[in-house]
PDB file of N, CA, C and O in Angstrom:
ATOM      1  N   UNK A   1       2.154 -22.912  -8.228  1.00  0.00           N
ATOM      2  CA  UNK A   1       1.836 -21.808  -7.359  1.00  0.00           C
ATOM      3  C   UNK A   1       3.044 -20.874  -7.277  1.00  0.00           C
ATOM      4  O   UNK A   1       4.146 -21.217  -6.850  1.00  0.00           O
ATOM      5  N   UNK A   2       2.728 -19.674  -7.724  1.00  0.00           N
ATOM      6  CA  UNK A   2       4.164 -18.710  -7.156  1.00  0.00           C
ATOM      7  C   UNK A   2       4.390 -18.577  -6.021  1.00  0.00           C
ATOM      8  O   UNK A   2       3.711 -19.271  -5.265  1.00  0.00           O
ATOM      9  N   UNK A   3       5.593 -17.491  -5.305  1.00  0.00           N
ATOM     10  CA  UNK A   3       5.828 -17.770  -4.428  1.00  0.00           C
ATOM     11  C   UNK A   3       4.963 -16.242  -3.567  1.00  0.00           C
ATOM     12  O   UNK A   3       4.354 -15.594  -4.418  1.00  0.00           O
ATOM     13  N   UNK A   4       4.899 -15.939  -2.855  1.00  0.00           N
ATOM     14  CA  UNK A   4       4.229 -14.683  -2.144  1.00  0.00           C
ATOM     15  C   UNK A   4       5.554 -13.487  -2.262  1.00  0.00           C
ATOM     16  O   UNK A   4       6.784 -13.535  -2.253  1.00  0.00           O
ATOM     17  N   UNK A   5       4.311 -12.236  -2.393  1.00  0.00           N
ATOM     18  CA  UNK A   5       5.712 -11.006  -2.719  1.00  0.00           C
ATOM     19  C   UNK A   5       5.834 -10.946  -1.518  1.00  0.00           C
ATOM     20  O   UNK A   5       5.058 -11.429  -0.694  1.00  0.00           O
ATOM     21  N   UNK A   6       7.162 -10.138  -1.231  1.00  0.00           N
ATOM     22  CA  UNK A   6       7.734  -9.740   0.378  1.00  0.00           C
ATOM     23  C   UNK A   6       8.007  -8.105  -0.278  1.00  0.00           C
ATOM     24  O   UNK A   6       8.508  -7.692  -1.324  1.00  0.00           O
ATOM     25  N   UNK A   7       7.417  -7.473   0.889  1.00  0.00           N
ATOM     26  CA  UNK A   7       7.342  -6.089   0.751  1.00  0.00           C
ATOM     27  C   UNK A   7       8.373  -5.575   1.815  1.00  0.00           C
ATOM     28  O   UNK A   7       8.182  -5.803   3.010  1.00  0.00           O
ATOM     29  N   UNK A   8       9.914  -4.593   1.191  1.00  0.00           N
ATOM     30  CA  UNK A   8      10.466  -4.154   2.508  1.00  0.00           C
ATOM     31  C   UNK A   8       9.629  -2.572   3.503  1.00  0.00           C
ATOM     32  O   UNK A   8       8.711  -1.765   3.363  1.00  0.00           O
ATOM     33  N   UNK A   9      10.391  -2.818   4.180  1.00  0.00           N
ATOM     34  CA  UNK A   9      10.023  -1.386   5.129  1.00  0.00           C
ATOM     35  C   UNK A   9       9.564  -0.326   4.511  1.00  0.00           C
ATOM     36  O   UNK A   9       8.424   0.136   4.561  1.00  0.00           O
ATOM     37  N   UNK A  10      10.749   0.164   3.752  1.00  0.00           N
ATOM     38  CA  UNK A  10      10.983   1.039   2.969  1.00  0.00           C
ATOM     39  C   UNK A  10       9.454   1.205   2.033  1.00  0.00           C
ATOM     40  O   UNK A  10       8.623   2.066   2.324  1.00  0.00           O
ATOM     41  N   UNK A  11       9.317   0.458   1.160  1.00  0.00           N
ATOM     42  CA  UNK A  11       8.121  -0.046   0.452  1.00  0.00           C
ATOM     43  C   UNK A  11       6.863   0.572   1.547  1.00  0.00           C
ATOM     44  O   UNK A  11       6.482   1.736   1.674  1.00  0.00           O
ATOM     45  N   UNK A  12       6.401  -0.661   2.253  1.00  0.00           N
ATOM     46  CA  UNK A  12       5.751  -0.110   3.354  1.00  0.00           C
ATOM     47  C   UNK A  12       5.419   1.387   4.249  1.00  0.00           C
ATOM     48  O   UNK A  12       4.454   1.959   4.756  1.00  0.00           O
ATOM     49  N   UNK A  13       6.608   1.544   4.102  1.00  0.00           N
ATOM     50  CA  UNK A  13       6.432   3.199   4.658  1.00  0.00           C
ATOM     51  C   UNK A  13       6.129   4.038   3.820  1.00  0.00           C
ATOM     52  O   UNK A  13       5.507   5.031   4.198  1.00  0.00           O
ATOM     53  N   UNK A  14       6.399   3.920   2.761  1.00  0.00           N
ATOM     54  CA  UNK A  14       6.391   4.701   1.825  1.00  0.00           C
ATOM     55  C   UNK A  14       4.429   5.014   1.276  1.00  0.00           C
ATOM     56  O   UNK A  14       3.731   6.008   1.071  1.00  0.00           O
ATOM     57  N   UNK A  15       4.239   3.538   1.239  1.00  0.00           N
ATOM     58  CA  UNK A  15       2.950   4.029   0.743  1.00  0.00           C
ATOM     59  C   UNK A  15       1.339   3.904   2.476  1.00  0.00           C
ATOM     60  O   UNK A  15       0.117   3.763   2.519  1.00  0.00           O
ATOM     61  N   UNK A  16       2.423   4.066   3.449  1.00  0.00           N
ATOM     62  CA  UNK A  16       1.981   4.257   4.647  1.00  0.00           C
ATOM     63  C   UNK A  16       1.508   6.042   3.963  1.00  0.00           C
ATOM     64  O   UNK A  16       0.396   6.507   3.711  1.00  0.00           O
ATOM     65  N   UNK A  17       2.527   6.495   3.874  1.00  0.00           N
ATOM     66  CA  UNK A  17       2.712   7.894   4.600  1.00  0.00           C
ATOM     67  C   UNK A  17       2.364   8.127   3.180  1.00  0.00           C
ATOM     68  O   UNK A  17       3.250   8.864   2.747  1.00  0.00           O
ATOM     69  N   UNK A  18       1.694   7.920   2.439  1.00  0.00           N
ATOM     70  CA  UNK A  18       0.850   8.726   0.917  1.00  0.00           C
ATOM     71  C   UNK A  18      -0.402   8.352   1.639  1.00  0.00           C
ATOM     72  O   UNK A  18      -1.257   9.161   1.280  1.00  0.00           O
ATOM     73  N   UNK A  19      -0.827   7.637   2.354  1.00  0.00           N
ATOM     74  CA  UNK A  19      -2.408   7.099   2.530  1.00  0.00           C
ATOM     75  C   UNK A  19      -3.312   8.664   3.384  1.00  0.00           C
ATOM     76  O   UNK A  19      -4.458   9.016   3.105  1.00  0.00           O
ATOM     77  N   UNK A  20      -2.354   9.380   4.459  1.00  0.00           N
ATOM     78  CA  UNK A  20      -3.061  10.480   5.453  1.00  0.00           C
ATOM     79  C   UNK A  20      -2.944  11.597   4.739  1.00  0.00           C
ATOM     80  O   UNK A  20      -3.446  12.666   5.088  1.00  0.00           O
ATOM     81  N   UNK A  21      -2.193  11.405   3.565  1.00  0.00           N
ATOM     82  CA  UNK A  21      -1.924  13.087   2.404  1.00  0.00           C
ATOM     83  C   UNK A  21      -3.906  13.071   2.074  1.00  0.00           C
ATOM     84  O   UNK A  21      -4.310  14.102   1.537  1.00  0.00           O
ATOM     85  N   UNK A  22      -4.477  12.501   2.235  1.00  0.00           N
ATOM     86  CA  UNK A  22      -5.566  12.186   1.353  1.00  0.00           C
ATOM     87  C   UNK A  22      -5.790  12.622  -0.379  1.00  0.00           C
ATOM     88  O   UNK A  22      -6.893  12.737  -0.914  1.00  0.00           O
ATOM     89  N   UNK A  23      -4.516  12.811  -1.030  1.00  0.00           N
ATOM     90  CA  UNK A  23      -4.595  12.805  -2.332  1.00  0.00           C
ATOM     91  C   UNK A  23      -4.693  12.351  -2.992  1.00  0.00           C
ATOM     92  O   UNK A  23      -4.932  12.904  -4.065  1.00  0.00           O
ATOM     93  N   UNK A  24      -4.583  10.862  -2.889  1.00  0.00           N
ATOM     94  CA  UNK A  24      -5.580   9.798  -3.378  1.00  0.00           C
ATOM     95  C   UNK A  24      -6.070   9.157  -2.569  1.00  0.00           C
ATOM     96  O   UNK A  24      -5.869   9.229  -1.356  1.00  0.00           O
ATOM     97  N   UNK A  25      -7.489   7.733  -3.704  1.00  0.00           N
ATOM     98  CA  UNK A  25      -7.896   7.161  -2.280  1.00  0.00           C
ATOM     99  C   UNK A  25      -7.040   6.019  -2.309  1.00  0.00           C
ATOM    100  O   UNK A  25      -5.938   5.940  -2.851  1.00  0.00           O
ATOM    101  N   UNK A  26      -7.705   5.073  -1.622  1.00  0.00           N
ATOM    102  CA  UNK A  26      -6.593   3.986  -1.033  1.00  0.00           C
ATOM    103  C   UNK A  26      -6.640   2.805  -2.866  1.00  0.00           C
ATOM    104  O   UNK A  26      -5.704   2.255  -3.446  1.00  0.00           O
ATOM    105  N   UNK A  27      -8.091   2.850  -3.211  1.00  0.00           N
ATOM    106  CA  UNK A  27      -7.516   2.174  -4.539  1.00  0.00           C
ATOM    107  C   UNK A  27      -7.008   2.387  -5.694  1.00  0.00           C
ATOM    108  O   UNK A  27      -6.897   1.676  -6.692  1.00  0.00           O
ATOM    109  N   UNK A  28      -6.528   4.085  -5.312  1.00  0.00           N
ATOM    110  CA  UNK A  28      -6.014   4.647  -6.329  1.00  0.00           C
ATOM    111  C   UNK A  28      -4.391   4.303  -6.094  1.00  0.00           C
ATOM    112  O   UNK A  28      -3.594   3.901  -6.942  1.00  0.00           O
ATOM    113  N   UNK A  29      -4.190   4.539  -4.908  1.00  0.00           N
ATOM    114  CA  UNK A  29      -3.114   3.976  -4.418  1.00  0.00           C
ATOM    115  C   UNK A  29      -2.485   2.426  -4.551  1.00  0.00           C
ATOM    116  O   UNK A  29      -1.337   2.048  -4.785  1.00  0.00           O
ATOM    117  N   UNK A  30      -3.335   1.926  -4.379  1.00  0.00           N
ATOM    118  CA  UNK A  30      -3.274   0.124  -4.647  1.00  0.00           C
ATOM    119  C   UNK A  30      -3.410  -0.369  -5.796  1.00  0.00           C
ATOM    120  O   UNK A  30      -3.754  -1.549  -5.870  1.00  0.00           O
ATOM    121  N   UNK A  31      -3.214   0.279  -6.819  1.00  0.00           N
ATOM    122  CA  UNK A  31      -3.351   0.508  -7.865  1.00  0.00           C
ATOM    123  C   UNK A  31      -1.989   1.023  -8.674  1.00  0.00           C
ATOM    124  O   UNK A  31      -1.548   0.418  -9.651  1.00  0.00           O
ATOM    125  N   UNK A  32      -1.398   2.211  -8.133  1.00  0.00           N
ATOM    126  CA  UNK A  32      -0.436   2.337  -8.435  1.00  0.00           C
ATOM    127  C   UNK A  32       0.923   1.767  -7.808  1.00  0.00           C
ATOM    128  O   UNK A  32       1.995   2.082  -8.326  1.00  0.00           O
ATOM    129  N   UNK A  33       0.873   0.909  -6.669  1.00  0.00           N
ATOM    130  CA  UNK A  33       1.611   0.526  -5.960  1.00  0.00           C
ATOM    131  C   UNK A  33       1.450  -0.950  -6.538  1.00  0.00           C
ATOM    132  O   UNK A  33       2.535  -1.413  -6.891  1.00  0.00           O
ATOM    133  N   UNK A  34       0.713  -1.530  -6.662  1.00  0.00           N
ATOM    134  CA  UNK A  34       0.401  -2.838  -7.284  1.00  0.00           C
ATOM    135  C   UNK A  34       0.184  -3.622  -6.196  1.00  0.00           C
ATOM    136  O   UNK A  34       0.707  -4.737  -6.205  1.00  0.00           O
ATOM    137  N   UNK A  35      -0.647  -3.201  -5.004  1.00  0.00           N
ATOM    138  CA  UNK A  35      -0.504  -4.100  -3.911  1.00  0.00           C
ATOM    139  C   UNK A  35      -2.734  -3.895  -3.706  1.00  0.00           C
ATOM    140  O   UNK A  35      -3.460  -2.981  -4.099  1.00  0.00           O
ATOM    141  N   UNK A  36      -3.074  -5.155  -2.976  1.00  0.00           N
ATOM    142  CA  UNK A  36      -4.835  -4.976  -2.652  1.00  0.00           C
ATOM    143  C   UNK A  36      -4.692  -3.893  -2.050  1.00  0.00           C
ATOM    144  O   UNK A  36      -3.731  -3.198  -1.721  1.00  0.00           O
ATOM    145  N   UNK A  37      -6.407  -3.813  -1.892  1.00  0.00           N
ATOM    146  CA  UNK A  37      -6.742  -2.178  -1.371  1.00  0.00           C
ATOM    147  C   UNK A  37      -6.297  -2.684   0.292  1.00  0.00           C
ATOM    148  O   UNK A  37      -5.376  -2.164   0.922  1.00  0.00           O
ATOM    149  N   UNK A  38      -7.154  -3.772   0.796  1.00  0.00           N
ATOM    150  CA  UNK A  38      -7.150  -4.596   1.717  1.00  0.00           C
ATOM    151  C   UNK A  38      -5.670  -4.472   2.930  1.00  0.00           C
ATOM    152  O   UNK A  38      -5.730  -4.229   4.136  1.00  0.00           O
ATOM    153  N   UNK A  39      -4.576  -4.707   2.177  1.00  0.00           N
ATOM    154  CA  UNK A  39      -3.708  -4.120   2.195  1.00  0.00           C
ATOM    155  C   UNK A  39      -2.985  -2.634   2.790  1.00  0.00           C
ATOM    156  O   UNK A  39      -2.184  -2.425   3.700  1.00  0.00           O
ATOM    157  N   UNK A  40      -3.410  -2.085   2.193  1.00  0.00           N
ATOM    158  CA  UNK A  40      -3.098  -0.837   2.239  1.00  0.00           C
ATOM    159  C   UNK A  40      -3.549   0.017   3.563  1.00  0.00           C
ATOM    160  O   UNK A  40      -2.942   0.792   4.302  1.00  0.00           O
ATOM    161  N   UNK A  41      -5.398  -0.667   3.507  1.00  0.00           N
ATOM    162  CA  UNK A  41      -5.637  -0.017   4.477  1.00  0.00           C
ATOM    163  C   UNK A  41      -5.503  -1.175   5.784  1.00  0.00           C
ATOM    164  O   UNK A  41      -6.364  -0.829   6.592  1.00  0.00           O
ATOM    165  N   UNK A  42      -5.004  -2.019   6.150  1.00  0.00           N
ATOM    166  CA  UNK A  42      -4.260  -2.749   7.647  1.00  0.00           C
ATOM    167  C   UNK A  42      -3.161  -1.326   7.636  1.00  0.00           C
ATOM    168  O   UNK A  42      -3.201  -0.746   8.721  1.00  0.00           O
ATOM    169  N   UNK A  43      -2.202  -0.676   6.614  1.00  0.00           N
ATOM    170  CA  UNK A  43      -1.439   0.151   7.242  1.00  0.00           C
ATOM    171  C   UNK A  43      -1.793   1.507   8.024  1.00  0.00           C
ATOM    172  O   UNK A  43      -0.858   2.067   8.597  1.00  0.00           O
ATOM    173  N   UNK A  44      -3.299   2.177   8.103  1.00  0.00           N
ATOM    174  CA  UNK A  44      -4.052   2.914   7.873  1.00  0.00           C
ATOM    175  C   UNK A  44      -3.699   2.860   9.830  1.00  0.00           C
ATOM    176  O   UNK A  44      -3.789   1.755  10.364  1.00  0.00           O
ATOM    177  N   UNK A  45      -3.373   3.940  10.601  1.00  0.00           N
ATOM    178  CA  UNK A  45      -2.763   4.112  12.177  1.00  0.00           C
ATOM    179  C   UNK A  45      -4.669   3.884  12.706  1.00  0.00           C
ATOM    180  O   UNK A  45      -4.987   3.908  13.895  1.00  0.00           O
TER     181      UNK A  45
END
């Protein structure tokens, strides 16, 4: 079993604050970030 990724702040914020641009959608985003859609949107305010 590997071990689980750890995502910093930085990371986190980062693809926080691309999600309300609405210039992409969230699995376009999760996609290029390499993280679930699932994910992405728990960061979603």
């Amino acid at each position: 079993m590997r071990p689980r990724k750890r995502y910093d702040s930085k990371f986190k914020t980062k693809v926080a604050l691309e999600v309300p641009k609405g210039e992409k959608t969230i699995v376009e985003l999760s996609s290029k970030y390499g993280v679930h859609a699932n994910q992405i949107s728990l960061l979603k305010p």
